[in-house]
MIMIKE-584632 format. One record per atom (N, C-alpha, C, CB): x, y, z; residue number from 1; atom name; residue in one letter. Coordinates in Angstrom, 3 decimals, decimal comma. Glycine has a CB too. Layout:
# MIMIKE-584632
<<X; Y; Z>; NUM; CA; a> ...
This chain:
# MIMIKE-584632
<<10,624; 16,069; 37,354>; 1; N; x> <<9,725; 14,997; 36,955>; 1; CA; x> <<9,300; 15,128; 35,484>; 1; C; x> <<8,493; 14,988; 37,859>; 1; CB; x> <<8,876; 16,661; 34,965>; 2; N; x> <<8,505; 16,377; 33,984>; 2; CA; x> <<9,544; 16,031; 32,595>; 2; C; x> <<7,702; 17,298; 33,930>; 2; CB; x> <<10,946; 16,499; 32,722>; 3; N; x> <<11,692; 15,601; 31,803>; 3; CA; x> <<12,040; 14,421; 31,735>; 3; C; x> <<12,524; 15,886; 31,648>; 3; CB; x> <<11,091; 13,689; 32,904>; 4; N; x> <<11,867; 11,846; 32,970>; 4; CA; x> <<10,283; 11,727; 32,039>; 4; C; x> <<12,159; 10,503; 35,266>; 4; CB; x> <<9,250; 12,657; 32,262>; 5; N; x> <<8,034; 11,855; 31,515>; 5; CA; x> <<8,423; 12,534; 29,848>; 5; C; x> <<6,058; 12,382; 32,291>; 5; CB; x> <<8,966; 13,235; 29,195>; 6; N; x> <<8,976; 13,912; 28,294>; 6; CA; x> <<10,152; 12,794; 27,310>; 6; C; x> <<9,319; 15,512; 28,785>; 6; CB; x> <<10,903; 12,202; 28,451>; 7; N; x> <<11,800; 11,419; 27,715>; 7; CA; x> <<11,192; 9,820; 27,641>; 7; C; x> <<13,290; 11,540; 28,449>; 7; CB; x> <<10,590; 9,842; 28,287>; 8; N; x> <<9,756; 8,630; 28,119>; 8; CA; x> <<8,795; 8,561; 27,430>; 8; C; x> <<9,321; 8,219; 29,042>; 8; CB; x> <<8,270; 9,244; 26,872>; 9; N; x> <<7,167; 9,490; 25,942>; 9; CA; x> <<8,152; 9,397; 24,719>; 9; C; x> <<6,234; 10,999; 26,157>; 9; CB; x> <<9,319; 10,027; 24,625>; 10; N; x> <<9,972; 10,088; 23,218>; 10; CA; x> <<10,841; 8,774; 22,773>; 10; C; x> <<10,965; 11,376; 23,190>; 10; CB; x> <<10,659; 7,938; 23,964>; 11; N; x> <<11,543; 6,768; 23,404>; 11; CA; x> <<10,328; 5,786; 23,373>; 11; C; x> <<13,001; 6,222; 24,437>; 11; CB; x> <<9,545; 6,356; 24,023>; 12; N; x> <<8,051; 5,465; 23,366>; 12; CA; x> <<7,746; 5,448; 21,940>; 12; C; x> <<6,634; 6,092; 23,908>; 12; CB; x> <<7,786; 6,773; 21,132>; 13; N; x> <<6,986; 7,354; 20,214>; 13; CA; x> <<8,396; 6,448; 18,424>; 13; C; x> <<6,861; 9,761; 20,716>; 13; CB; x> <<9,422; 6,850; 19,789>; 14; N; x> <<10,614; 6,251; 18,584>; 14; CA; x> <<10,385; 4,828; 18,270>; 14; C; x> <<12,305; 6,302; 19,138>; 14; CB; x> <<10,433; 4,029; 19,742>; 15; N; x> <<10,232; 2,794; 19,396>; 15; CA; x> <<8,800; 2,286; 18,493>; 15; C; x> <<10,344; 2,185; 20,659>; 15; CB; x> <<7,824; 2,770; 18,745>; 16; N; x> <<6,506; 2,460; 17,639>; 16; CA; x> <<7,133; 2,902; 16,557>; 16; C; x> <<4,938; 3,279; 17,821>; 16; CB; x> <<7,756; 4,151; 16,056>; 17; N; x> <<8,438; 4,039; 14,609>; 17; CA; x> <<8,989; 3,093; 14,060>; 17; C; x> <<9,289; 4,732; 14,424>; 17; CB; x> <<10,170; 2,661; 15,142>; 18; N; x> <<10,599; 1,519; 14,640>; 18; CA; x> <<10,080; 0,044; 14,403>; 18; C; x> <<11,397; 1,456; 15,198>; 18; CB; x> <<9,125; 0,261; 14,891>; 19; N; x> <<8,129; -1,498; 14,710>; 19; CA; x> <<7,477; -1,105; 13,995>; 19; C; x> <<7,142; -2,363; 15,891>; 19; CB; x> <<6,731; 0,011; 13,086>; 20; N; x> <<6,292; 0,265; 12,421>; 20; CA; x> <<6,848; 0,155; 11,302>; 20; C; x> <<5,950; 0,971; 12,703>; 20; CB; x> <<8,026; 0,398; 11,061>; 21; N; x> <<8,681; 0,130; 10,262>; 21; CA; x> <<9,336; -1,023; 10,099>; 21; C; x> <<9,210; 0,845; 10,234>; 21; CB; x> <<9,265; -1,848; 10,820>; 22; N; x> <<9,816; -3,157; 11,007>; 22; CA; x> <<8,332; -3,773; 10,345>; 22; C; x> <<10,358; -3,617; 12,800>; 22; CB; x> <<7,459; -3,448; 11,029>; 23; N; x> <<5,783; -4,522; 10,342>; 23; CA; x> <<5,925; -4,196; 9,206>; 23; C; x> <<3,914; -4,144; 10,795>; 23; CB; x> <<5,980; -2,967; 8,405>; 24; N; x> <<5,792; -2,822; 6,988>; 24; CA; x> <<6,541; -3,186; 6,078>; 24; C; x> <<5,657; -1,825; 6,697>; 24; CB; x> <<8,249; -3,048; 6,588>; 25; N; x> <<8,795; -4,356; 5,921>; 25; CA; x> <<9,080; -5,707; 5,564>; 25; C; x> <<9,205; -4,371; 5,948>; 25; CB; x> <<8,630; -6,236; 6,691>; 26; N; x> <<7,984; -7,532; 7,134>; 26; CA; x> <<6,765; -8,010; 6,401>; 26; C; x> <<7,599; -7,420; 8,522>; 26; CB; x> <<6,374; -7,411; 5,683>; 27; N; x> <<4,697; -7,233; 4,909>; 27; CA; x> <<5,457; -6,761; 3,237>; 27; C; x> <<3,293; -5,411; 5,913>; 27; CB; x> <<6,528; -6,691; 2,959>; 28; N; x> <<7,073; -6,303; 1,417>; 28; CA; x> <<7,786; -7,799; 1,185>; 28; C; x> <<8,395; -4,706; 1,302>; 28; CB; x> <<8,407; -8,771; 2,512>; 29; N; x> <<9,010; -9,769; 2,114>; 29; CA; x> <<10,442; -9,915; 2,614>; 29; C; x> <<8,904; -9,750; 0,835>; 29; CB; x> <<10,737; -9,128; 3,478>; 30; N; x> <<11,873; -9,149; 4,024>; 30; CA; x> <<11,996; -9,939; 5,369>; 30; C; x> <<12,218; -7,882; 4,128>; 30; CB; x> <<12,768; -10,935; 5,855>; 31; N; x> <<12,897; -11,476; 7,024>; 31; CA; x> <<12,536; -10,647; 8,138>; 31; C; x> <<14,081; -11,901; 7,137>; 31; CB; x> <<12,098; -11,104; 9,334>; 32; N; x> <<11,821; -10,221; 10,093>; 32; CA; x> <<12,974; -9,861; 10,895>; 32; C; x> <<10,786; -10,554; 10,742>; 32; CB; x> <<14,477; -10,186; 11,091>; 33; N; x> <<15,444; -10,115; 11,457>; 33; CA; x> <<16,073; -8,894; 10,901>; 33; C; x> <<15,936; -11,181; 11,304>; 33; CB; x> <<15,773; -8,798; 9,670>; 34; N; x> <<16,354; -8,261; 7,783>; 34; CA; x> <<15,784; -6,525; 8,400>; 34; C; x> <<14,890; -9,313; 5,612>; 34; CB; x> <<14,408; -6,656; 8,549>; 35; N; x> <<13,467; -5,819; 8,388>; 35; CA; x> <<13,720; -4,688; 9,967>; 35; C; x> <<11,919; -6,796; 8,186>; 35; CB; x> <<13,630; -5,389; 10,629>; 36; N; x> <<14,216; -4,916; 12,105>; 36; CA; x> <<15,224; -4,103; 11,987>; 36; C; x> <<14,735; -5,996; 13,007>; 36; CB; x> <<16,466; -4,765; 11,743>; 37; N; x> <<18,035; -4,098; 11,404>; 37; CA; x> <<17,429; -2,660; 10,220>; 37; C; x> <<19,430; -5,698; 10,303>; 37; CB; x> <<16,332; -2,825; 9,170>; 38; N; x> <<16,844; -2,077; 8,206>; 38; CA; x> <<15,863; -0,767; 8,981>; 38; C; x> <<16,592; -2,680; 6,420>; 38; CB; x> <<15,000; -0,995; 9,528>; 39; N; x> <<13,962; -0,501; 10,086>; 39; CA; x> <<14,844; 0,732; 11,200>; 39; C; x> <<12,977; -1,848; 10,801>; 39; CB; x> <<15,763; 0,231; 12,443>; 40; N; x> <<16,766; 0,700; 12,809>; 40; CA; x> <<17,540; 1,683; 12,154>; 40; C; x> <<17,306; -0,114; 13,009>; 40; CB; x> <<18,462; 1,179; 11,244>; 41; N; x> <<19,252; 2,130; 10,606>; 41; CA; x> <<18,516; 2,964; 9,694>; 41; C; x> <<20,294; 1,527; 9,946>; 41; CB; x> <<17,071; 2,856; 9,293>; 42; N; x> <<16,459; 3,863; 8,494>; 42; CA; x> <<15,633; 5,352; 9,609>; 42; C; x> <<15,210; 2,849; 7,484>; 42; CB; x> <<15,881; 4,684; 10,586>; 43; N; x> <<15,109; 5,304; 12,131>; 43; CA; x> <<16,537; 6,246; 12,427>; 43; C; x> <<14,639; 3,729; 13,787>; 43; CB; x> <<17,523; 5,761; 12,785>; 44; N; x> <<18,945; 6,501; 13,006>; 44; CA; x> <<19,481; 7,323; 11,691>; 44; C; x> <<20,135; 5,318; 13,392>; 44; CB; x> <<18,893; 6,911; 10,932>; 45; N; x> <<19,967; 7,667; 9,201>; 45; CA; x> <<21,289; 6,861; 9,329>; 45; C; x> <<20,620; 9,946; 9,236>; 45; CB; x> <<21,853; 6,428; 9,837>; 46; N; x> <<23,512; 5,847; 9,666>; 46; CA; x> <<23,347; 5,162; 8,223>; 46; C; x> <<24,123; 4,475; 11,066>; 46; CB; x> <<22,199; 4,578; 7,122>; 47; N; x> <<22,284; 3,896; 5,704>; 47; CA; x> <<23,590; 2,416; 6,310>; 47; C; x> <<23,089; 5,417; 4,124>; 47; CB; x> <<23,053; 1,832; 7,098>; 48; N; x> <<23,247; 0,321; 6,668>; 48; CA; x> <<22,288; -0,270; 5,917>; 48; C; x> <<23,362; -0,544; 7,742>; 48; CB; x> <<22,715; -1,149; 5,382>; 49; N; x> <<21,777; -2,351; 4,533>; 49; CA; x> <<22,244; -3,674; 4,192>; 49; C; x> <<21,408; -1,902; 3,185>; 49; CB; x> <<21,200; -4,495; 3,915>; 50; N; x> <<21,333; -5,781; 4,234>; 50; CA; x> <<21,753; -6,663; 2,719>; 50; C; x> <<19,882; -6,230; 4,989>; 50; CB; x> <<21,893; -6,911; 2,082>; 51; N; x> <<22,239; -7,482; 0,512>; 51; CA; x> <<20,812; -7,921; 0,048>; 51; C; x> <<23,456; -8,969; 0,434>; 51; CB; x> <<19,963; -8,527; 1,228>; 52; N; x> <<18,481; -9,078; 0,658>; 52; CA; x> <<17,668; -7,613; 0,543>; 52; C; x> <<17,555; -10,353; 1,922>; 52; CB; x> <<18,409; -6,516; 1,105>; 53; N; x> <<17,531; -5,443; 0,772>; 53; CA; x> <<17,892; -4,495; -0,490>; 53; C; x> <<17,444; -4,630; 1,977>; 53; CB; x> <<19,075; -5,153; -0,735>; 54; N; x> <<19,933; -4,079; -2,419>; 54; CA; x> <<19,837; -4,761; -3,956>; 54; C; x> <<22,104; -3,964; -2,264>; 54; CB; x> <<18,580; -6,127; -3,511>; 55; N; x> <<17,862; -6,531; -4,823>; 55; CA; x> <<17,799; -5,752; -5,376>; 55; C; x> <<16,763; -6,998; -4,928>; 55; CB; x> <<18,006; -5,955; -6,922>; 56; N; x> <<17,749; -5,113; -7,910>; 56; CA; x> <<16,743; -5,719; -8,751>; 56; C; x> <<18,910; -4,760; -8,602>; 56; CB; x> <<15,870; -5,065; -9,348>; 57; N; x> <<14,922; -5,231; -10,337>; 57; CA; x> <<15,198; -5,321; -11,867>; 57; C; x> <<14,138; -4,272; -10,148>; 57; CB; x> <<16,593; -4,807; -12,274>; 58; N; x> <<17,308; -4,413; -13,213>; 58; CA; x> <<18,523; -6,157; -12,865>; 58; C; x> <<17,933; -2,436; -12,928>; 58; CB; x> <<18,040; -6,908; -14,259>; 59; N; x> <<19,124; -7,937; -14,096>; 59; CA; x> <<20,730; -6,846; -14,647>; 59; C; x> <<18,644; -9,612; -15,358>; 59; CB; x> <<21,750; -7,365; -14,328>; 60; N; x> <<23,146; -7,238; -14,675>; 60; CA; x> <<23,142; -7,969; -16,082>; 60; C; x> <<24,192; -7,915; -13,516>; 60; CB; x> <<23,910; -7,297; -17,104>; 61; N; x> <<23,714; -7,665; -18,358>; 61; CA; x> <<25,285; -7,139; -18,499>; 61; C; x> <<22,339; -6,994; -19,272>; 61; CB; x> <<26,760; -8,014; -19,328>; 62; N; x> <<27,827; -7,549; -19,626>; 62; CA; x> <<28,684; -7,566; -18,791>; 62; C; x> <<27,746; -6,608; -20,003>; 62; CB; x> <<29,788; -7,588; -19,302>; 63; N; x> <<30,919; -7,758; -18,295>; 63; CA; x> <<31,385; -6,418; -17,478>; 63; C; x> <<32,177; -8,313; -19,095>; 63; CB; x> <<30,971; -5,484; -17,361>; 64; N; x> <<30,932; -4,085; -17,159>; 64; CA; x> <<30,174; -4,185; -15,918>; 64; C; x> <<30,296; -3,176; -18,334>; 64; CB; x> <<29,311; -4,938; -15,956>; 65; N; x> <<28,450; -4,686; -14,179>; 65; CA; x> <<29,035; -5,142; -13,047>; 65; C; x> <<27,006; -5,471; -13,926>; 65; CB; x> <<28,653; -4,332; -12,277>; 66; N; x> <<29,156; -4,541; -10,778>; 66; CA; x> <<28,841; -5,403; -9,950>; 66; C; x> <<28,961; -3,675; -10,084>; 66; CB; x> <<27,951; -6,520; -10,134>; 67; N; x> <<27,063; -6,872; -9,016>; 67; CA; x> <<28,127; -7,954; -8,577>; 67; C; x> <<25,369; -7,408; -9,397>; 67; CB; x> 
């Protein structure tokens, strides 16, 4: 019994991470769809990302940039 409650507590504790992290990106300006997904893969480490999240602050200047 007590590892069905030990694992249930930990997929509790994960999932509030992840909505936690989903509200706070959701609150910077990111879709809440956007924010979810990035919220996820920042919860797992796998580094997906979304293109509305690889804004740059730095315009592209020259024929040399990548964007």
């Amino acid at each position: 019994m007590q590892p069905i409650v030990i694992l249930v507590a930990l997929l509790a504790v994960a999932y509030l991470a992840v909505r936690a992290g989903t509200l706070a990106l959701v609150r910077t300006g990111l879709s809440r769809e956007s924010a979810s997904f990035q919220a996820q893969s920042a919860f797992m480490g796998v580094g997906f990302t979304t293109s509305e999240s690889e804004w740059s602050a730095i315009p592209c200047v020259g024929a040399s940039c990548a964007c």
